[in-house]
C-alpha positions as CSV (number, residue, x, y, z in Angstrom):
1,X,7.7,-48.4,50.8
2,X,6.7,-45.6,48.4
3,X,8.0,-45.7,44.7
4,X,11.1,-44.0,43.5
5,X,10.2,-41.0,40.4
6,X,11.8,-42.3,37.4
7,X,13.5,-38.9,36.5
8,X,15.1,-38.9,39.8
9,X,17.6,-41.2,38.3
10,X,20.6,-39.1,36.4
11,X,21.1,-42.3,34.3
12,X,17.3,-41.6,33.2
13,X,17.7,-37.6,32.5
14,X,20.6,-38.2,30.7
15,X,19.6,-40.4,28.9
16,X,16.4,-38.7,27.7
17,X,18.4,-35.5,26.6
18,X,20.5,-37.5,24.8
19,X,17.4,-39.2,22.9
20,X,15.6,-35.4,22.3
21,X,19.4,-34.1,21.4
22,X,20.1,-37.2,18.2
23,X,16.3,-36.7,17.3
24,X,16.5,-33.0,16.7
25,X,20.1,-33.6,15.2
26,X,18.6,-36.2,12.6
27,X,15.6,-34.7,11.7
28,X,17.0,-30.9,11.3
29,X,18.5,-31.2,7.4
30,X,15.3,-32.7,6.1
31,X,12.8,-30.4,8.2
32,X,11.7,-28.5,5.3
33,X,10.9,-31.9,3.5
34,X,9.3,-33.5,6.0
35,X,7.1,-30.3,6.1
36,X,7.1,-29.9,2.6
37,X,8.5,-26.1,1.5
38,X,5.7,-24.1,0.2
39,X,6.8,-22.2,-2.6
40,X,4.5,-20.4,-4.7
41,X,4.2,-21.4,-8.2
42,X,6.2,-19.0,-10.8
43,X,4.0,-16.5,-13.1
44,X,3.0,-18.0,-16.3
45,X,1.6,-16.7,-19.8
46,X,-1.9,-17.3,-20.0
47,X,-3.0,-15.7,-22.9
48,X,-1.2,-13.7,-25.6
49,X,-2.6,-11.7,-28.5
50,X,-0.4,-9.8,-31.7
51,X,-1.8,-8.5,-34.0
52,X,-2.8,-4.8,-36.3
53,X,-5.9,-4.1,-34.3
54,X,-6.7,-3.5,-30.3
55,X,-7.4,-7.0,-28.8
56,X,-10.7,-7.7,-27.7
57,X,-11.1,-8.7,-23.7
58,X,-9.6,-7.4,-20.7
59,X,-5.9,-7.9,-20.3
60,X,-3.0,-7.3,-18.0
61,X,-0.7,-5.6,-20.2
62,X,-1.3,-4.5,-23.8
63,X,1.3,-2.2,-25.8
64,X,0.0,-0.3,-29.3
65,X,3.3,0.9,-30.9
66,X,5.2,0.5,-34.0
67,X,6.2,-3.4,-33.4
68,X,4.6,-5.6,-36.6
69,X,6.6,-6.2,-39.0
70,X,4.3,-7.1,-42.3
71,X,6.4,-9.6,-43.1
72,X,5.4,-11.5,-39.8
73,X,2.8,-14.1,-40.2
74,X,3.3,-15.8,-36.8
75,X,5.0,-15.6,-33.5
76,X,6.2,-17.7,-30.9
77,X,7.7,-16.2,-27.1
78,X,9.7,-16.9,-24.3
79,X,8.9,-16.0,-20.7
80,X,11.2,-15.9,-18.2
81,X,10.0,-16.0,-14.2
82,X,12.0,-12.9,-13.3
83,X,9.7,-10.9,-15.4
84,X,11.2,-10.9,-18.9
85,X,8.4,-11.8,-22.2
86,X,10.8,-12.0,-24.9
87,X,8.6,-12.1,-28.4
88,X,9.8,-13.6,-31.5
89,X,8.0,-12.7,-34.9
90,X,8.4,-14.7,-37.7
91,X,7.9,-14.5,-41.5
92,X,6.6,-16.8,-44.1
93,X,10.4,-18.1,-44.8
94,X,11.1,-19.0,-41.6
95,X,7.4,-21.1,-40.6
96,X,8.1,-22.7,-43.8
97,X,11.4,-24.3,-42.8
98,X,10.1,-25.1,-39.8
99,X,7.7,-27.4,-41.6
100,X,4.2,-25.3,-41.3
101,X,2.1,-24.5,-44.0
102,X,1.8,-20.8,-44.8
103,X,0.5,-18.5,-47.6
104,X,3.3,-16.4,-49.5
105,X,3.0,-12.2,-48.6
106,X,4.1,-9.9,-50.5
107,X,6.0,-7.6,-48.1
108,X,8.5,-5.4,-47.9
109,X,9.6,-5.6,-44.3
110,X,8.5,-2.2,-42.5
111,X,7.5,-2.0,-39.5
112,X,3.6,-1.2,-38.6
113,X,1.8,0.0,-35.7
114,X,0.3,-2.6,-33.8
115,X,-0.8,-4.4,-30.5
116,X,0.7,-7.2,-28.5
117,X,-1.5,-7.9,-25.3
118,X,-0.4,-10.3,-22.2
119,X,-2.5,-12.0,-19.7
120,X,-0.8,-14.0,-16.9
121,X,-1.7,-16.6,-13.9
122,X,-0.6,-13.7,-10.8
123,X,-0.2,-10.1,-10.8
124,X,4.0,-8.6,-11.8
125,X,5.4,-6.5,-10.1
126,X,7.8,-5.8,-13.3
127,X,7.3,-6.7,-16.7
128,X,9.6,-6.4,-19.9
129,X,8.1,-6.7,-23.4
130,X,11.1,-7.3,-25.9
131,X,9.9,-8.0,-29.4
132,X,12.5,-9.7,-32.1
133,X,11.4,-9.5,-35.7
134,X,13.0,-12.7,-37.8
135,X,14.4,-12.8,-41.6
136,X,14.7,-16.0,-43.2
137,X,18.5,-17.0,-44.2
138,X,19.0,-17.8,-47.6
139,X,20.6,-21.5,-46.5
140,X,17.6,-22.2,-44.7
141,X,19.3,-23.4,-41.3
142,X,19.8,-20.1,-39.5
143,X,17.4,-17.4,-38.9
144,X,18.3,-13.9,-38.3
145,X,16.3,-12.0,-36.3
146,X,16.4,-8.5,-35.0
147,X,15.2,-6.3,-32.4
148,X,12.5,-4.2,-32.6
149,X,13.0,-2.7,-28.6
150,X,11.5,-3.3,-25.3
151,X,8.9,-1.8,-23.2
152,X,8.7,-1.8,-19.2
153,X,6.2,-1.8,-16.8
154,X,5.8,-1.6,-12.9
155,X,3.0,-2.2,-11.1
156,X,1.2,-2.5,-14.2
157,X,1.7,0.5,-15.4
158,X,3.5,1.7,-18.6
159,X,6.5,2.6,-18.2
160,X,8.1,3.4,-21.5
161,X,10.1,2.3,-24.8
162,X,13.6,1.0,-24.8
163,X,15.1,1.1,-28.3
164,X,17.7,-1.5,-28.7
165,X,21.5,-0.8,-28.9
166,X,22.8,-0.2,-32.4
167,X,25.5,-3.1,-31.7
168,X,23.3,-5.7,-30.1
169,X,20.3,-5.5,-32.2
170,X,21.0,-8.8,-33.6
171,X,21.3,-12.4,-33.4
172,X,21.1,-15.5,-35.7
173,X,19.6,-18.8,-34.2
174,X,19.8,-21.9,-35.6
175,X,16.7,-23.4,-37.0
176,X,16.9,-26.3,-33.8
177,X,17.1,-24.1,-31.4
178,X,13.6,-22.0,-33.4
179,X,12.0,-25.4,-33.2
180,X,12.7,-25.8,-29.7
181,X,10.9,-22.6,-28.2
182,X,8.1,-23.9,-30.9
183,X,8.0,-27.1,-28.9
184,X,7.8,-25.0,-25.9
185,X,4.8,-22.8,-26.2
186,X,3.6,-23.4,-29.9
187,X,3.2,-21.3,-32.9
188,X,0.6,-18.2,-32.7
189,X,-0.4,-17.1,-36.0
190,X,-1.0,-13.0,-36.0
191,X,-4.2,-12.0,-35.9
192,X,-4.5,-9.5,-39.1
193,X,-8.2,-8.5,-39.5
């Protein structure tokens, strides 16, 4: 007597769609983290350079315009992954109550020409440079800061200066929240040669 197929049985077929159906039901919601998502890693600053003379090296983006304030001794920035390096200069007032050592300037707060050049881990497609210039508060637990513009760039290329808006040229951090993007990337010191 030959021997029966076992997928002649309907029990059998059945049974084995209904074992494929709960697999690919179960396994479905966490397919992308059994196959582990590749995402490629967000753009980051790798290095940064500010000061009254053109930076030395090749770099990615590099602006020469009136944006040092001689006031500024230092610097610290913020970069956001949608393509936004915010830059926040700050005088001898301010690095002191943050708790670093500086020398006193004299100054008188004008602005200057000078050069802030960018280097990063990938290529941007967009860029925007904004630079904030800060003031020291007289109660030493606020820091006022205002902006000096922004300037854009696609594909690399330049693609002008954006002066801010009268109204919103302005803001006034606490010294915490200062420390923080410290904390986050560091104090640069400007490089005046």
């Amino acid at each position: 007597m030959p021997m029966k197929s076992p997928f002649k049985s309907r029990v059998v077929i059945l049974s084995l769609v209904a074992f494929v159906a709960i697999l690919v039901l179960s396994i479905g919601p966490w397919w992308k983290d059994l196959m582990g998502g590749i995402t490629p890693a967000p753009p980051n600053v790798t290095a940064i350079y500010l000061g009254p003379s053109p930076p030395e090296g090749k770099w990615q983006f590099t602006i020469g315009d009136r944006l040092l304030d001689d006031c500024s001794v230092a610097y610290v920035y913020n970069f956001t992954p949608t393509g936004v390096l915010t830059v926040y200069e700050i005088d001898a007032g301010t690095l002191k109550a943050l708790g670093f050592e500086t020398n006193d300037t004299e100054c008188e707060g004008n602005l200057g020409y000078g050069y802030l050049a960018v280097n990063f881990t990938q290529k941007l497609e967009t860029l925007s440079i904004v630079v904030w210039t800060s003031k020291s508060s007289s109660n030493g637990n606020e820091v006022y800061f205002q902006e000096i513009g922004s300037w854009k760039f696609v594909n690399g290329s330049y693609i002008g200066y954006i002066a801010p808006p009268m109204d919103k040229n302005y803001m006034l951090l606490g010294l915490e929240t200062v420390k923080e993007m410290v904390n986050e990337t560091g104090i640069h010191y400007i490089n005046r040669r």
